[in-house]
C-alpha positions in Angstrom: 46.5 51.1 -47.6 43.1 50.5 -46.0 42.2 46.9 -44.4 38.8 47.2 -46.7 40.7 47.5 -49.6 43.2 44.6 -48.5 39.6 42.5 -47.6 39.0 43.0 -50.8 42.3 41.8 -52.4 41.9 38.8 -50.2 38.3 38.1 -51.5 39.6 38.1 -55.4 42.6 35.7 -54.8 40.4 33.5 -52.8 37.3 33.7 -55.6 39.5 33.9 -58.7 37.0 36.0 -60.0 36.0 39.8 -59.4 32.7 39.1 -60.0 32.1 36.3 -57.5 34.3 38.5 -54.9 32.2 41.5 -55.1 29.1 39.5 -54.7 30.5 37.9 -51.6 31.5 41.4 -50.6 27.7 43.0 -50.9 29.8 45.3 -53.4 29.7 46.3 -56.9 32.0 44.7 -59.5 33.4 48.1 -60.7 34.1 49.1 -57.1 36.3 46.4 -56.0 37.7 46.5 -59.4 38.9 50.4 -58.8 40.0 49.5 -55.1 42.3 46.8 -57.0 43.5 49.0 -59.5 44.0 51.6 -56.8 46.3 49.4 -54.6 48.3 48.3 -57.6 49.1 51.8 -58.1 49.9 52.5 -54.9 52.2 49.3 -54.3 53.5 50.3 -58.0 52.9 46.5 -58.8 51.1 44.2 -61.0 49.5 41.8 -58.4 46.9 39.9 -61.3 47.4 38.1 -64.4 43.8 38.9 -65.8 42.2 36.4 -67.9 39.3 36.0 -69.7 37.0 33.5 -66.7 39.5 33.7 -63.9 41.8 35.9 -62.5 45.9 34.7 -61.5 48.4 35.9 -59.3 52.1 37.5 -60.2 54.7 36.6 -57.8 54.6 40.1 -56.2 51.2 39.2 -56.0 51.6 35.9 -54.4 54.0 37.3 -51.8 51.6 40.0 -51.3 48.6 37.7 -50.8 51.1 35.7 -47.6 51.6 39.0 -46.3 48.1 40.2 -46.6 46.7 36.6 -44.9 49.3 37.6 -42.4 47.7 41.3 -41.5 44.3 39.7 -41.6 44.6 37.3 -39.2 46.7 39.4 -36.9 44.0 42.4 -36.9 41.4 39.5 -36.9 42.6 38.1 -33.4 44.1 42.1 -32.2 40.1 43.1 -32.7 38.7 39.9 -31.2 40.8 39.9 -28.1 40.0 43.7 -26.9 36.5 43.5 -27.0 36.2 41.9 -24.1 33.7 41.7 -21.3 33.9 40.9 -17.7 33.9 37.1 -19.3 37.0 37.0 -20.9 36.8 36.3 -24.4 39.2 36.1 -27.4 41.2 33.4 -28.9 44.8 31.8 -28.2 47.5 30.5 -30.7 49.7 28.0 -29.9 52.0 26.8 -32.1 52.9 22.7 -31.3 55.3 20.3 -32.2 54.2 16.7 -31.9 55.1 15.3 -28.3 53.4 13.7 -25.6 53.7 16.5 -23.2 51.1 18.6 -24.9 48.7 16.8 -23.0 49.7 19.0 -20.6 48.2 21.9 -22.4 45.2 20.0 -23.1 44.5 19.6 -19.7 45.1 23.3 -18.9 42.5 24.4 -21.9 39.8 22.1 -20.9 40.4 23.8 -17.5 40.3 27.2 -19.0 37.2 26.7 -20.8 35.4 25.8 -17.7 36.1 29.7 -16.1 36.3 30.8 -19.5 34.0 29.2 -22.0 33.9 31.6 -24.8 37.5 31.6 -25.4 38.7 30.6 -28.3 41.9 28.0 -28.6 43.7 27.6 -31.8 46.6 25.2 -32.0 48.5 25.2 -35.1 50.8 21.7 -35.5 54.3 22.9 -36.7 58.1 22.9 -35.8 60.5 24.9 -34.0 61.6 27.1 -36.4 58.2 28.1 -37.7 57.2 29.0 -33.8 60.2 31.0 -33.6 59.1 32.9 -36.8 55.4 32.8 -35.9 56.2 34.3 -32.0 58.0 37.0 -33.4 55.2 38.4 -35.6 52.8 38.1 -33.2 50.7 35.4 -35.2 51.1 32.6 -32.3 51.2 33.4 -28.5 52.7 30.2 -27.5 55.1 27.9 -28.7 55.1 24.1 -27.7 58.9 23.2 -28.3 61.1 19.8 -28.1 64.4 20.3 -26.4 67.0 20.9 -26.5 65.9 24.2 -28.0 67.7 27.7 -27.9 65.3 29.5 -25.9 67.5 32.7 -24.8 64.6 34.7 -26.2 61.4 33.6 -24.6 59.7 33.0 -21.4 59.2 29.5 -20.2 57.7 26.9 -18.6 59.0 23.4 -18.9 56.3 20.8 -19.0 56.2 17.5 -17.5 57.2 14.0 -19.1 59.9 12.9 -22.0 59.4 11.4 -24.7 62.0 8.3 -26.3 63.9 8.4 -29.3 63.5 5.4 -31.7 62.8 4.2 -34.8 59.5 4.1 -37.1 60.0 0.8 -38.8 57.7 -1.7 -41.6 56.9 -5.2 -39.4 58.3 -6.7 -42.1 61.5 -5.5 -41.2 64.2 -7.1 -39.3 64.7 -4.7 -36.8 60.5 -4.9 -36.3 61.7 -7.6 -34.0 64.0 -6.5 -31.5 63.3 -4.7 -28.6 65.2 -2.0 -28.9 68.6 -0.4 -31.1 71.4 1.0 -30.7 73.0 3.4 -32.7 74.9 0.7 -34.9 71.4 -0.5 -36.1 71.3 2.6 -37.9 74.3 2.5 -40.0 74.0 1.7 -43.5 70.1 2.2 -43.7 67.8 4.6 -45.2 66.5 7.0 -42.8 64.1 10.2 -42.0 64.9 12.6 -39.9 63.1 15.5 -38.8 63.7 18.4 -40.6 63.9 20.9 -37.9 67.1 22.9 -37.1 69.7 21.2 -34.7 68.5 17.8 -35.7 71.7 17.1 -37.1 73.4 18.5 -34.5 71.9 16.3 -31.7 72.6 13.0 -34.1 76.2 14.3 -33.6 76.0 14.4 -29.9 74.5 11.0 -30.0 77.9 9.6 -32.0 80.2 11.8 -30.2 81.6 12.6 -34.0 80.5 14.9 -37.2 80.8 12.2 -39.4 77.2 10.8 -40.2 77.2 6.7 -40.8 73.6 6.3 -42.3 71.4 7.8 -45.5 69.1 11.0 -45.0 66.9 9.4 -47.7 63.9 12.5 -46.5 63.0 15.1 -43.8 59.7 15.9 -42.2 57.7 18.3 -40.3 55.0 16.5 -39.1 55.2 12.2 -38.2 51.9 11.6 -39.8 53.6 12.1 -43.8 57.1 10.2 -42.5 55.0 7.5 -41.3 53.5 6.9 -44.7 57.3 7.0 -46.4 57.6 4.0 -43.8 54.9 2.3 -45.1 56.0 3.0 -48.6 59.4 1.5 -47.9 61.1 5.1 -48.7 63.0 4.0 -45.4 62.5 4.2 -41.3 61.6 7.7 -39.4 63.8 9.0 -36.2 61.2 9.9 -33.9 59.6 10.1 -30.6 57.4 7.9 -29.1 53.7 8.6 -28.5 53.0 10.6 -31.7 51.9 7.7 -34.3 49.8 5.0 -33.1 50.7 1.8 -34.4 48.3 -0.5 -33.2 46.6 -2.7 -35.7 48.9 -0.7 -38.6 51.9 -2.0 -40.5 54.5 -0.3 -38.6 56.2 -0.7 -35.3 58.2 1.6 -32.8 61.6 0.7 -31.6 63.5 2.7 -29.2 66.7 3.5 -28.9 69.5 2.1 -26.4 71.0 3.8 -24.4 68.2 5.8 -23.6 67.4 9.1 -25.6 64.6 11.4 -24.6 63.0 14.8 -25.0 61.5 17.1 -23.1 58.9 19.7 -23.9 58.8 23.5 -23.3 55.6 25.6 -23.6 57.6 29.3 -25.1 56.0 33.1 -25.4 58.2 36.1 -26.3 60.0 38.1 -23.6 58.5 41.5 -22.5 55.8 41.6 -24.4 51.8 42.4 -23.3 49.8 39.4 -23.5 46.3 40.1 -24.1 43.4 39.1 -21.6 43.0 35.4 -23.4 46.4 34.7 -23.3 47.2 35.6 -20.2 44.3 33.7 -18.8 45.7 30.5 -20.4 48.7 31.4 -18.9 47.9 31.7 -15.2 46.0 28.7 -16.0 48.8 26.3 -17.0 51.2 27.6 -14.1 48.7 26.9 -11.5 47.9 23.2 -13.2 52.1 22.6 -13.4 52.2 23.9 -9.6 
């Protein structure tokens, strides 16, 4: 199985149409065609529904098309990162949950980019369990994660700052005018939660019981979405602080009482060679946190 050949695969799916792919390609139609044809034998698969204008997908060939994205990007950035010159080029990935500490990072790229200006930084918003996945195959470099999170598997570096627990609310609602909750303010409502794993978990902890006393109405990945249920009135968003800004909007943030908080941890995979990019970033951030 021959990148080309999966280039070309990639060009179809993305054109819906052999014709248009080919001519993307500087290739002839009957060429890619036969490459296609070829791999399909090979994987012993039907990856196309052909139709008369467009071309669709199978399910193997949708799975196939993740896994070929997958490849692509990870010889993409293996290629970019060893040509490299005395000026270290490349790119980074970090994978980032939403938290105040990645200003950290931040801080440490803008750094990096002024002894290293042509690399490359690519920071992909996400959760926990998605960095865990995403380490492992080698598509991200980094992880920014919230604690508490299992990281038996990873080198680390905690970063500076916490962020407060509390509650995404409408101003219209009554708890838009307190100062803060406690946990009892919870029961009985509507809520959304994060969905990532150990959420529910840590609401345990908070209790000091299994038994849950308020309505998991939705989950999300990213604040941005939950705070738009909030404004819809689907119902009010767990969080930290710091994420949404909700000056001049229709929401407010409450925090929690007692105190809740989370720290940040920027994560990379045990034993493993980083490449010259990388491991620029890296030296970078522990001399900044130093």
């Amino acid at each position: 199985m021959e990148l080309r050949v999966l280039r070309y695969f990639q060009a179809v799916v993305r054109e819906r149409n052999i014709s248009r792919a080919a001519e993307q390609l500087h290739v002839s139609q009957p060429a890619v065609s036969r490459q296609l044809k070829s791999l399909e034998d090979e994987l012993g698969v039907t990856l196309f529904e052909r139709g008369s204008r467009n071309i669709e997908l199978t399910s193997s060939g949708e799975y196939f098309s993740a896994q070929v994205n997958q490849i692509l990007s990870l010889t993409d950035k293996t290629l970019k990162n060893i040509h490299e010159d005395q000026d270290i080029t490349g790119s980074v990935v970090i994978g980032a949950a939403e938290a105040r500490s990645f200003i950290n990072v931040a801080q440490s790229i803008h750094a990096l980019r002024k002894s290293y200006p042509h690399i490359q930084t690519n920071i992909v918003s996400t959760n926990a369990d998605e960095i865990r996945s995403q380490l492992k195959s080698g598509v991200y470099d980094f992880g920014v994660v919230m604690e508490p999170a299992d990281k038996s598997d990873y080198d680390f570096i905690s970063l500076p700052g916490e962020s407060r627990w509390g509650l995404l609310v409408p101003n219209s609602s009554p708890l838009a005018k307190k100062d803060h909750l406690a946990l009892s303010d919870l029961e009985g409502n509507d809520i959304i939660i994060s969905g990532q794993k150990g959420m529910l978990n840590l609401l345990k902890s908070w209790y000091g019981e299994s038994k849950r006393k308020f309505n998991i109405v939705a989950t999300y990945t990213l604040l941005y979405n939950a705070s738009l249920l909030v404004s819809a009135g689907v119902g009010y968003a767990l969080c930290l602080d710091g994420i949404i800004n909700t000056n001049q909007s229709d929401l407010n943030f409450i925090p929690l009482e007692p105190r809740h908080t989370a720290g940040a941890s920027l994560v990379w995979q045990k034993d493993i060679r980083l490449s010259l990019a990388a491991d620029a970033f890296l030296k970078q951030i522990t001399s900044d946190l130093n």
